[in-house]
N, C-alpha and C positions, 0 to 999 in steps of 0.2 A: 670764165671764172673771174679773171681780175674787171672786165667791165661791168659782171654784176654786182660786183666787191663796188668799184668808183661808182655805181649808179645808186648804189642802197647805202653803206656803210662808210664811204673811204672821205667822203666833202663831209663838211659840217651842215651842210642842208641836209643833205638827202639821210646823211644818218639821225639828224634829228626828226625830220617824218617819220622815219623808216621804224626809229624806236619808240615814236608815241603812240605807233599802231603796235607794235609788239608787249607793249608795258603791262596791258590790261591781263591780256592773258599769259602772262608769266607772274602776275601778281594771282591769280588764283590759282595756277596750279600750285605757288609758294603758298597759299594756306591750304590749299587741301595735302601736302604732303607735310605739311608743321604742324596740321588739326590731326591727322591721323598718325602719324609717328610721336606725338606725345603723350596722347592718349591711349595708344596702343602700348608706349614702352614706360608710362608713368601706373598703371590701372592693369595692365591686362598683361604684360609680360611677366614670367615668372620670376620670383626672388633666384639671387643667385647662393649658389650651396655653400657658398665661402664667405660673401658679401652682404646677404641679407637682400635690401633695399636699400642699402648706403651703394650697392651700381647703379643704380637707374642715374645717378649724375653724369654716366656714359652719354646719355642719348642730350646733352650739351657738349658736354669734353673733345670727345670726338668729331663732332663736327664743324666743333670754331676750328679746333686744332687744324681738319681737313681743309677748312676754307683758308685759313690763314694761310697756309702752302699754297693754295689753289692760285687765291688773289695774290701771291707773291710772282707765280709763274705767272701768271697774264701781265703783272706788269713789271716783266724782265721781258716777256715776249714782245707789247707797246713801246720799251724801251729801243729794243733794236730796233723795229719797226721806223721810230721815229730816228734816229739815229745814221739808218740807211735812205732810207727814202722820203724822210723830213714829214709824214702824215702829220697836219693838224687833230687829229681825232685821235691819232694815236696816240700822242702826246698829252690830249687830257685826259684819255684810259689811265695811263701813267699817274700821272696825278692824283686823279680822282681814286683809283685804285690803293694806294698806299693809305690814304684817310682815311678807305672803310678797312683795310686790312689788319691795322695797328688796332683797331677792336676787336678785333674776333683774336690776336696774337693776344691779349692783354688777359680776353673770356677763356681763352685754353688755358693761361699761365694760372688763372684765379681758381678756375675749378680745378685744374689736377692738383691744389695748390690743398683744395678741401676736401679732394679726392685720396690726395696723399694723405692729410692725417692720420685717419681712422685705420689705413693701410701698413702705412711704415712706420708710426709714431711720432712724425712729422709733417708741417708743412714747406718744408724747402729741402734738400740734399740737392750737389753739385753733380747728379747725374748726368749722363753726355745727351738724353734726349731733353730734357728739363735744361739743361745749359744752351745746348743747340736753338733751344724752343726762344730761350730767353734774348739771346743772338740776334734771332729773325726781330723780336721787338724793336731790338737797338737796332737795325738796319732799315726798318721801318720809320722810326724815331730820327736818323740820319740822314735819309731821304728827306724826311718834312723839312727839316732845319733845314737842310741846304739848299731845297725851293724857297725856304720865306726868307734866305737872305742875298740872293742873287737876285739882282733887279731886273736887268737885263733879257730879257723873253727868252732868246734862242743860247745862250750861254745858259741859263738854268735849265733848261730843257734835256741842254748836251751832259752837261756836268752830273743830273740827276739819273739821267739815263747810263750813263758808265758806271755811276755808283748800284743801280739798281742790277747792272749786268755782272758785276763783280759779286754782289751777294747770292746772286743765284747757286753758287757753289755750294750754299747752304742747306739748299732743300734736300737733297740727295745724303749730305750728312744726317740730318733731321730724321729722315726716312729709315735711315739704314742702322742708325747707329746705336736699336737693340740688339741689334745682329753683330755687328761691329765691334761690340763690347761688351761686358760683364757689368748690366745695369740695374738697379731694382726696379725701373719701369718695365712690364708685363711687353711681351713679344707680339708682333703686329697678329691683333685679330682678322684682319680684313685681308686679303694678298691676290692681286688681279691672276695668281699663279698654282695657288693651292687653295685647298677647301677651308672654307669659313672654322673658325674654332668655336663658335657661340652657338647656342639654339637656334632653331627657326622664328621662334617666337621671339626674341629677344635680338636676330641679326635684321627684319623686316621692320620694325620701326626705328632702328640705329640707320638702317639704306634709305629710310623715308625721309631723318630727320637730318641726313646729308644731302640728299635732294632739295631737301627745306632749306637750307642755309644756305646755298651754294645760288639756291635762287633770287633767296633773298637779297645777298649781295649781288645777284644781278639787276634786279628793280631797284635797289638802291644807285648802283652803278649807272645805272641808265638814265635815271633821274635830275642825280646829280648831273653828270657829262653835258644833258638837256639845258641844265642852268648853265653851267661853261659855256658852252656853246653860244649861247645867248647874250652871256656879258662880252664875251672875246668878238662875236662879229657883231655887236650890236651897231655899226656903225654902217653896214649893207644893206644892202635893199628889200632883200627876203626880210632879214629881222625889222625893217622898220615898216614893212609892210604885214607881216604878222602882230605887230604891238596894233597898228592903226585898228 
C-alpha cells in the first residue's frame, strides 16, 4: 500500500502524472452528477408541503455546507500528514485545500442566509450551527493569513498545519450541534445511522448534487495542486523537461 501511495501519489512527479490521467474522468462524472441532480431537484422534485419551492435552495445549501466540512477534513488530514512525515504533496493539498474551501464555507453561509429569511423572518440569528458554520469561515480565513505572511517555506507549513489541526475540533461541533442544542436550524436530514427524513424524489438529487460538489472540489483540487507542483519544482528536471 504505502509503495503504491510513493509510486502514484506521495512525489510530486508521480502524483502529477497520476492526476492528469485521472482529471478527465472525474470531470465528467462531476457534470453528469451536477446535470442530473439540478435538474432532477430544480424541475422534477416535488414542492415541499411547508416550503413551497423556496426548498429547492437545499440542493445548493447542502452541499457547499457538506463540502466545506469535507474539504476542512482533508485538509487537517494533509496537515498531520505533512507535519509527521514532511509530504511535499501533502502540504500543497493543505494549501490548495483551504482556498477552495473558504468558498463553499462563504456559499453555505449565503444561502442558508436566504434560506433563512422566508423561514424564520430573518437572514442571520446567532444559532450554534449558523455560529459554528460562521467559525469554520474564520478558521479558513486564518489559515490564508497565516500562509501569506510567513515567508519562510517549512515554518509556514508547520505553523499552518497546527492551526489547521486545532480547528478540526470544529467539525464535530458543526455536525452535532442541532442535536446538542435547542436551535431554529431543522435537525440533520441525512444521518449515515438512520433513515433518510426527505422523499425519494427529493433525497436522489440532494445525494447527486453532493456527489457534484464534492467532485468538483476535487478537479478543482487537482488542478490547482498540478500548478503548485509546477512553480515549487520548476527548477528539476522532470519540469524543465515537460515545459521543453
Amino acid at each position: 500500500m504505502f509503495n503504491w501511495l510513493t509510486q502514484y501519489w506521495l512525489s510530486p512527479k508521480s502524483f502529477y502524472h497520476a492526476s492528469g490521467r485521472l482529471l478527465p474522468w472525474l470531470a465528467f462524472v462531476c457534470l453528469l452528477a451536477l446535470g442530473y441532480g439540478s435538474i432532477a431537484g430544480l424541475f422534477f422534485a416535488p414542492a415541499d408541503y411547508q416550503q413551497g419551492d423556496g426548498f429547492r435552495i437545499m440542493y445548493v445549501h447542502v452541499p457547499s455546507a457538506f463540502a466545506a466540512m469535507a474539504v476542512y477534513f482533508l485538509m487537517a488530514v494533509s496537515a498531520l500528514i505533512t507535519l509527521v512525515w514532511r509530504v511535499k504533496v501533502a502540504a500543497i493539498c493543505m494549501s490548495v485545500s483551504a482556498r477552495i474551501g473558504v468558498w463553499f464555507t462563504l456559499l453555505a453561509l449565503i444561502t442558508g442566509s436566504l434560506w433563512g429569511k422566508p423561514m424564520w423572518g430573518t437572514y442571520w440569528v446567532w444559532d450554534a450551527r449558523l455560529t459554528s458554520v460562521l467559525i469554520l469561515l474564520f478558521l479558513y480565513l486564518g489559515f490564508i493569513a497565516l500562509q501569506s505572511v510567513i515567508t519562510d517555506i517549512q515554518a509556514r507549513e508547520r505553523a499552518s498545519a497546527i492551526l489547521a489541526l486545532i480547528g478540526v475540533i470544529n467539525l464535530p461541533i458543526i455536525h452535532y450541534s442541532v442535536i446538542w442544542w435547542n436551535t431554529l436550524h431543522q435537525g440533520p436530514s441525512l444521518s449515515a445511522f438512520a433513515q433518510p427524513t426527505i422523499a425519494a424524489a427529493m433525497l436522489w438529487p440532494l445525494l447527486a448534487m453532493i456527489t457534484g460538489f464534492l467532485l468538483f472540489f476535487a478537479v478543482i483540487l487537482l488542478w490547482r495542486m498540478r500548478n503548485h507542483i509546477l512553480l515549487r519544482e520548476m527548477r528539476t528536471q522532470w519540469v524543465e523537461a515537460l515545459i521543453k
